[in-house]
N, C-alpha and C positions, 0 to 999 in steps of 0.2 A: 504494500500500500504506500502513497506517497500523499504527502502532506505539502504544497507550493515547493514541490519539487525536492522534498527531505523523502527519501528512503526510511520506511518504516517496518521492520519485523513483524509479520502475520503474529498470529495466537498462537502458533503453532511453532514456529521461529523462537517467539518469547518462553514458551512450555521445555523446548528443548534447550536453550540458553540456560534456565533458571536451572534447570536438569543437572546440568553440566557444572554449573557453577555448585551446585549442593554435594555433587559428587566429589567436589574439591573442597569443598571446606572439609567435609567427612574424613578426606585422604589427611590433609592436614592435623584436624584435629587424633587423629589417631597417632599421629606422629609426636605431637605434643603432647599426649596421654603415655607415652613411649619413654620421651624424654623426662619427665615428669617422674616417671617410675626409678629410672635408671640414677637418676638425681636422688631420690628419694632413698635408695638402697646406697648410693655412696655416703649419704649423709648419718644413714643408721653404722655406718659402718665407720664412722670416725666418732660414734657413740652420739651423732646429735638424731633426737627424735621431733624427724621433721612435721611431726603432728601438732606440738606444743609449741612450734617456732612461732 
């Protein structure tokens, strides 16, 4: 669709975009639940208990 000549993403376009875009936060955020972890277990391991921090 075009709006005074702006190129506009169908419904269908945007469905697939936002798609895309969630499957990437997702990647990410598991990455950061990762690192998070991996942090977590260094820090018990230099005896700090990263729960009370």
């Amino acid at each position: 669709a075009t709006l005074e000549g702006i190129v506009l993403p169908t419904p269908e376009e945007n469905a697939a975009i936002a798609q895309e875009q969630a499957a990437i936060a997702q990647e990410q955020a598991a990455i950061a639940q990762e690192r998070a972890e991996k942090l977590a277990a260094r820090l018990r391991a230099m005896g700090v208990n990263p729960d009370q921090v």
